[in-house]
C-alpha positions in Angstrom: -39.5 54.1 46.2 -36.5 54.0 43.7 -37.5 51.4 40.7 -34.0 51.8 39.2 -32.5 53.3 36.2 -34.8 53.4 32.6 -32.9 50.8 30.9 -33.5 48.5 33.3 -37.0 48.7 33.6 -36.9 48.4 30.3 -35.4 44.9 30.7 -37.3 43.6 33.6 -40.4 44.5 31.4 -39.1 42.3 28.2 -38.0 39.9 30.6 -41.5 39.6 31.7 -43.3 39.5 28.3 -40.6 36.6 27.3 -41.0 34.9 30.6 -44.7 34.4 30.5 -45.5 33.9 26.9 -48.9 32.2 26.7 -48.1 29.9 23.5 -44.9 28.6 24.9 -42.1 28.2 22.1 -39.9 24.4 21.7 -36.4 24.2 20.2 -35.7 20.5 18.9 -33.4 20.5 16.6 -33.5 20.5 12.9 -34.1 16.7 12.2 -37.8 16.0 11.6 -37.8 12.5 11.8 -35.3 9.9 13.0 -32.8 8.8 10.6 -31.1 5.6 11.0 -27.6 6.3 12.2 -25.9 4.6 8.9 -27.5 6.4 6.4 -26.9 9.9 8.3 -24.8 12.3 6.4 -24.4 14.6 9.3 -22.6 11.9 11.6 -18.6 11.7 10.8 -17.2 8.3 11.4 -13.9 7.6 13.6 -12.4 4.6 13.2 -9.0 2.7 14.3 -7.3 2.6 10.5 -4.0 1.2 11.3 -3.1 -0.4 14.3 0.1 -2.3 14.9 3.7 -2.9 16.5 6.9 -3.4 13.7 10.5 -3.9 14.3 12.5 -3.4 11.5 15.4 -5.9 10.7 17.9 -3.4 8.9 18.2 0.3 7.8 16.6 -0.8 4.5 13.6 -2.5 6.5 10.6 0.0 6.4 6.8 -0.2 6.7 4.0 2.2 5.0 0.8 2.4 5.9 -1.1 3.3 2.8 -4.3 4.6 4.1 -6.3 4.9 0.7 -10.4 5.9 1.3 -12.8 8.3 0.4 -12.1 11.9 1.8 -10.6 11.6 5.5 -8.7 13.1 8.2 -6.1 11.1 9.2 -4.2 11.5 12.8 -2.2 9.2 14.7 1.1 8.1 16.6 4.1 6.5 16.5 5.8 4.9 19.4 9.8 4.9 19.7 10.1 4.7 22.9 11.6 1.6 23.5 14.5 2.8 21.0 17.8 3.8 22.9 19.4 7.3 23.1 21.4 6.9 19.7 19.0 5.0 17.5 17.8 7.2 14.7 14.3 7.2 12.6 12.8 8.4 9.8 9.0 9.2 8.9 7.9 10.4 5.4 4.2 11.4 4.8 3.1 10.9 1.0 0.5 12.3 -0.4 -1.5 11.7 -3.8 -3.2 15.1 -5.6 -5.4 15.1 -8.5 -2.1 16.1 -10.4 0.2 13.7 -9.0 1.1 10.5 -7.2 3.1 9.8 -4.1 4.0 13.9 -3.3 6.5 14.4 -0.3 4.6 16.3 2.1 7.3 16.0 5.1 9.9 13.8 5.6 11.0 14.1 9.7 13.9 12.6 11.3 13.8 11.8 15.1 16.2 10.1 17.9 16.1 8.5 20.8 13.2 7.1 22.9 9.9 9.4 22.0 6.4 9.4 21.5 5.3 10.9 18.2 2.1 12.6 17.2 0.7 13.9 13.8 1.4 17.0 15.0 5.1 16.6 15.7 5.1 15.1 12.2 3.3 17.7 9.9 5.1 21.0 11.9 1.9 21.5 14.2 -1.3 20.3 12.2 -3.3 17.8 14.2 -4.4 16.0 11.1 -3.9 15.6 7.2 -6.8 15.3 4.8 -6.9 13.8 1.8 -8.3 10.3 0.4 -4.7 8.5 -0.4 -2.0 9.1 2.0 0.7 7.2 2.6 3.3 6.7 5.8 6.7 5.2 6.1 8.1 4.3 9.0 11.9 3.6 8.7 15.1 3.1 11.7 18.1 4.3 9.3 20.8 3.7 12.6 20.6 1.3 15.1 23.0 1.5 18.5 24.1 -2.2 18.0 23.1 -2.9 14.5 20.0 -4.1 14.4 21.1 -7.1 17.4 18.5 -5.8 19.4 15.6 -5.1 17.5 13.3 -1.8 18.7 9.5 -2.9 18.5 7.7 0.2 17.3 4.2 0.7 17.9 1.4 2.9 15.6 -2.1 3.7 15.3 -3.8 5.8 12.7 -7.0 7.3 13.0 -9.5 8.2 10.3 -12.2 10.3 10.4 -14.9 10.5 7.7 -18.1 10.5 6.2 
C-alpha cells in the first residue's frame, strides 16, 4: 500500500496534531471588554458633510463649501447634469497648511451635462485629507445667459475620527 510522498505524510501528520488539540485555542479579537461605540477610537465616522442643490444667477455667482473639522477625508460629487452642451463650470479645491491659508490645490474646468466625482476633480485621488478645505463651485458661461438657470446638485462626505 502506497501512503504517498514524505512531505505529505508529513502534513497529514501536523494536520492531525493541529486538528485534535486537547486544550482547544479561541480567537476573539483584541478588545477585552465592550467599549461604548462613541468613545471608541478605533471606529472612523462617515457622515453626509454638505448636502445641497444651487443655481447660480450669473458668472460671478459662486458657492464654497468650507468644510473646516478636525482631521478628515473628504469625498464627494457634483452634479451638472442638467447643464446643456455649451454651459461651462469651474471647480477650485482650497486647501489650508500649517504654513498657509486658502492654497490652490486644483482648479478644474468642465462642460456640458456630467457627473463629477472627487476623483475627476483631484486627477485620480478618491479623497483629500486635511482639517480645512474649501470648494467652490462656479458656472463662468451659460448657453442663454443665465435665462434658464442650471440647478446643480452636491454632497460631500467626511470621514473621521
Amino acid at each position: 500500500m502506497n501512503k504517498g510522498p514524505i512531505s505529505e505524510q508529513v502534513l497529514q501528520a501536523s494536520i492531525r496534531q493541529r486538528a485534535y488539540l486537547p486544550q482547544g485555542s479561541i480567537d476573539e479579537g483584541v478588545q477585552s471588554a465592550p467599549v461604548p461605540v462613541e468613545s471608541d477610537t478605533r471606529l472612523k465616522k462617515i457622515y453626509v458633510y454638505a448636502d445641497n442643490v444651487w443655481s447660480p444667477q450669473s458668472a460671478t455667482d459662486y458657492r464654497i463649501v468650507r468644510v473646516k473639522t478636525d482631521a478628515f477625508d473628504l469625498t464627494g460629487w457634483i452634479d451638472f447634469t442638467h447643464a446643456r452642451g455649451q454651459d461651462q463650470f469651474q471647480t477650485e479645491i482650497r486647501v489650508t497648511m500649517a504654513h498657509a491659508a486658502d492654497v490652490l490645490l486644483q482648479r478644474s474646468a468642465f462642460q456640458g451635462a456630467s457627473y463629477l466625482a472627487t476623483m475627476q476633480q483631484m486627477a485620480g485621488q478618491n479623497y483629500i485629507s486635511g482639517n480645512h478645505i474649501e470648494i467652490l463651485i462656479k458656472q463662468v458661461y451659460s448657453f442663454d445667459n443665465f435665462a434658464t438657470l442650471v440647478p446643480i446638485a452636491y454632497q460631500f462626505i467626511v470621514e473621521s475620527r
